[in-house]
N, C-alpha and C positions, 0 to 999 in steps of 0.2 A: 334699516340698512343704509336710508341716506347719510342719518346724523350718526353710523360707525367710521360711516368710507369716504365724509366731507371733505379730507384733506386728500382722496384721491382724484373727486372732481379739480380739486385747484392744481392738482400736480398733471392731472388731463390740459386743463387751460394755459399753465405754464409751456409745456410742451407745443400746445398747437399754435400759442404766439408765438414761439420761437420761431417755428417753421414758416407759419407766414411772416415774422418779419423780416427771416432770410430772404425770400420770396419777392417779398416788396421792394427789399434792398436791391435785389440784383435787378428785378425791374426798372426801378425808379435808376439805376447806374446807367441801363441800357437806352432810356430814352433825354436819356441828356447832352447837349450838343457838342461834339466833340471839341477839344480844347486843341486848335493846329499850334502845332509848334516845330518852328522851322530845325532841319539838318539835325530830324529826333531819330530816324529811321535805322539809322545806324546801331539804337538801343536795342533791337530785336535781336542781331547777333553777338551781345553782350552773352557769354554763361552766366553770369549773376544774376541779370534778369530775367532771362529763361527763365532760371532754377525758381527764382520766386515769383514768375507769375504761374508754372505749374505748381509751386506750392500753395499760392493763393487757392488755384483750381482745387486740387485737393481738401483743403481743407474747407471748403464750399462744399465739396460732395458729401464731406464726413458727418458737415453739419448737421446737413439734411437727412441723413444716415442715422447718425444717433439722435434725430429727432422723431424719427418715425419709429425708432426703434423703443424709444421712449414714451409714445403714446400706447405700442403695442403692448409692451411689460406694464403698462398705468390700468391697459382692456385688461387684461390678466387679473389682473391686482382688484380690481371690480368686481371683478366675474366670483372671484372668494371660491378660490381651489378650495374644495374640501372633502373628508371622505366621511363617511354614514355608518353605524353598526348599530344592532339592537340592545336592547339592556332591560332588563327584568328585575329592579332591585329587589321587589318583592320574596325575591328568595333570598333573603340574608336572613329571612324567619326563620326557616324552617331547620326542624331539626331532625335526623337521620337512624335508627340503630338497626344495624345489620344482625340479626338475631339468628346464627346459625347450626342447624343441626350436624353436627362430625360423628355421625356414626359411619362405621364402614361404607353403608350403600348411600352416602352422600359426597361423598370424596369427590366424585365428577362434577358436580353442580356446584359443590361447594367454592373449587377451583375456580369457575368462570366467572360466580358471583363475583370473589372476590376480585378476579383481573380486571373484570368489566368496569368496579367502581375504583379499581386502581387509578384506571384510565378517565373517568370521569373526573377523578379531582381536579386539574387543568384548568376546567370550565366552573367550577365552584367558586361563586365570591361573597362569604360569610355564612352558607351552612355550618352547623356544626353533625360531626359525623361521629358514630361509636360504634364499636364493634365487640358482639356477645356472641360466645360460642359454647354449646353444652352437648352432653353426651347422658352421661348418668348425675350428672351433675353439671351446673355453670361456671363459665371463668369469663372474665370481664376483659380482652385484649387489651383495650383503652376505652374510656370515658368520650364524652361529649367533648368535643372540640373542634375548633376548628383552626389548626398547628397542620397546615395539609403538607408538610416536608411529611408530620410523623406520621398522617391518615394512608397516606401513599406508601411511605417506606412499612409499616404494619398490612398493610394491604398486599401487597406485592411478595413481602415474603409468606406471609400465610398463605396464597395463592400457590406459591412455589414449594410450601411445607405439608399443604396437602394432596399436592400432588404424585399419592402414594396411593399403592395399592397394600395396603395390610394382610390381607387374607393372600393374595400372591405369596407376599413375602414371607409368613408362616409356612407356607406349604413350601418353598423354597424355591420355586421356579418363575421366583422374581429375584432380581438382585441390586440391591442398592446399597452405595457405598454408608460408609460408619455417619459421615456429615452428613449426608442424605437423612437416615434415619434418625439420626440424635435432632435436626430440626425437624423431622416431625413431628416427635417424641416432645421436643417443648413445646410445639405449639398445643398442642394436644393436652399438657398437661393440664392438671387441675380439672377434667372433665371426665373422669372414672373415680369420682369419690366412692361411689359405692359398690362394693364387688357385685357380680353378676348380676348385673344391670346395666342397662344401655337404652338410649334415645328416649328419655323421659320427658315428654314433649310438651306438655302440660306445664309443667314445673321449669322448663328452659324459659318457656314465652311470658310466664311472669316474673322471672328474672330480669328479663327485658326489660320489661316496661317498668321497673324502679329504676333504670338508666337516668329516667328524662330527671333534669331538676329546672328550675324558673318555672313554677308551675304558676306564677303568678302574671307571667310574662304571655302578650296574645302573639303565640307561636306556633304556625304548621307543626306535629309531631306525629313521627310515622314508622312504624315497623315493617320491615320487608322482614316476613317471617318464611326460613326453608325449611321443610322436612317434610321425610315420608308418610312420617306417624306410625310409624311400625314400634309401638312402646313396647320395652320386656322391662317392668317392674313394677314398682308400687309407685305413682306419684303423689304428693300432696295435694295437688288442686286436680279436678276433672279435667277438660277440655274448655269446655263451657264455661268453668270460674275462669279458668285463663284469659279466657277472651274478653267475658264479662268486665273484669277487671282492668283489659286494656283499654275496654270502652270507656268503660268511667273517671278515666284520666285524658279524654277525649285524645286519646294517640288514633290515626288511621292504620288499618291491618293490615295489609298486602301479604297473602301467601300463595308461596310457590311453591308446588305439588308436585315431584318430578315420577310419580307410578313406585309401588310397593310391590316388592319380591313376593314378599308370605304373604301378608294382611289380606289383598284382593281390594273390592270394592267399598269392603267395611271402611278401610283407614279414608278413602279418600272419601265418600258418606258421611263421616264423622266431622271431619275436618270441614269441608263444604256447608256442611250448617252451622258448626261453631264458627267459623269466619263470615257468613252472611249476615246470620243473626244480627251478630254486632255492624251491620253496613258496612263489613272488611269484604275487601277482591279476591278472589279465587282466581291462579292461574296453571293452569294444569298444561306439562309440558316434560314428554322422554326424551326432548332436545334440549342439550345446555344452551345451543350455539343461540334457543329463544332467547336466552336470558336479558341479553344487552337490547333486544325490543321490547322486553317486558319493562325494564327497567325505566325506558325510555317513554312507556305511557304511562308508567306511574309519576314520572317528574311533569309530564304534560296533564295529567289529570288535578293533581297537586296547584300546578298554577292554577289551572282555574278554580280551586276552590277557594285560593288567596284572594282570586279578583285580581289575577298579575295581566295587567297591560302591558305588552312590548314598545319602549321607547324608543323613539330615534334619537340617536346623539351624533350631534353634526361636531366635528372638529375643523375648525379654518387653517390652513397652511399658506399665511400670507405673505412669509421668508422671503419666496426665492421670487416672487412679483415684486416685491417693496424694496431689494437690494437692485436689481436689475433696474427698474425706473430711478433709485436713487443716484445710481453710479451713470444711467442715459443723464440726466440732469447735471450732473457734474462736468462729464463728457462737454454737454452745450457749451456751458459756463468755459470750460478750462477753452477749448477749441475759439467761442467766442472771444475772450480774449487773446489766442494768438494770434487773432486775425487782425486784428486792429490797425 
């Protein structure tokens, strides 16, 4: 701190000779023996003299003025205004896929998912984030990246496309305009490959986990997987392989359970072992509004697994001290010479 701010100690010493050698001056004036000079008296009601010995005055008080004023902006400038925030670079590792179920009865959760990480991106500096959606089959929104204009603007509208009710709107006593429904209709798209089949969940969650690529790279990698598990078809993999296989690409599981219509206890039974097994979080929850706390201990959980230390990062704002002392300093200078 000495050897950054040494030239603030000298600009303190400048300043405080100054003052005292005003000081001395006007001392050392006041005790020296007056000089009589005859039929002077009459100089006092000169205006020209007036005027310049209240200008002398004045500019004696300015001196002293912007010399105090200049040690005070030199304390400032010391002192190293600064302000403080944390930083966790540690997450510039990690990589994100939102692996979500759009069957009918996830419409609600699915929505808040997405708004919640809408709103997170803000705070993102170097995740990269992707977003998987399946039904009877997967579709890949976007890939791994981290382009957070697109992660946000993909987020937000899929937030706002599936904020529909399907089965309403069949039975007709929902109503939603043509643009309403044609952006559901694409987001949606590509996740009913197969007719009469829906929420094949097995088969969604390993689509997922072919997202990640740098597999060579030592990266946090992490599924936030949603669904009910209420499967109606035939899927490829079990449960189990599903997971199995997320495991073996060391991604972390997080799934979130929001209660099954039909299924009962079976689905969420099911689901519960095949995500512990593999060391995946279980969060079971009929409230969306959980979501954005759920989300929020898995980014805290996350760090610690990284080993993210929270930095302090100090910034100095030494501007408005180092101009202010500069221009006190000047002030002296110009003042001292008109006094002369």
């Amino acid at each position: 701190m000495v050897m950054i701010f040494w030239w603030v100690t000298a600009l303190l010493l400048v300043a405080a000779l100054t003052v005292w050698g005003i000081t001395f001056w006007h001392r050392r004036a006041m005790r020296r023996s007056p000089v009589l000079v005859a039929n002077s008296r009459y100089l006092e009601r000169i205006p020209s003299y007036v005027r310049a010995r209240r200008t002398a005055r004045v500019l004696r008080a300015a001196q002293v003025g912007v010399a105090v004023l200049a040690v005070l902006s030199a304390s400032v400038l010391s002192g190293r205004i600064a302000t403080e925030r944390l930083a966790t670079p540690e997450f510039s590792s990690r990589d994100i896929v939102l692996c979500l179920d759009v069957s009918g009865s996830m419409y609600e959760y699915d929505t808040e998912i997405l708004a919640t990480f809408a709103a997170l991106v803000d705070d993102f500096e170097g995740e990269r984030v992707a977003l998987s959606i399946f039904n009877s089959t997967s579709r890949t929104v976007f890939p791994l990246t981290n382009d957070y204009d697109l992660i946000q603007r993909e987020l937000e509208n899929g937030a706002e496309a599936i904020d529909f009710d399907e089965f309403g709107y069949r039975l007709g006593n929902r109503e939603y305009s043509e643009d309403k429904v044609r952006q559901y209709v694409e987001f949606v798209e590509g996740t009913r490959g197969i007719a009469d089949e829906a929420s094949i969940v097995p088969d969604g969650l390993a689509s997922c986990a072919q997202l990640f690529d740098q597999a060579e790279e030592d990266r946090s990698r992490s599924i936030i997987f949603a669904t009910d598990n209420e499967v109606n078809g035939e899927p490829i993999f079990s449960l189990e392989e599903a997971t199995e296989r997320v495991s073996s690409r060391d991604i972390d599981l997080y799934t979130f359970y929001p209660g099954a219509y039909e299924c009962g206890p079976q689905c969420f039974e099911e689901l519960q072992t095949a995500t512990e097994d593999q060391d995946g979080e279980l969060y079971e929850s009929s409230d969306p509004e959980a979501i954005p706390s759920i989300i929020g201990q898995i980014q805290k959980t996350q760090a610690e697994v990284l080993g993210a230390t929270p930095t302090v990062l100090r910034t100095d704002h030494p501007a408005f001290g180092f101009v202010l002392t500069f221009l006190s300093l000047v002030g002296i200078l110009v003042l001292g010479w008109r006094s002369r």
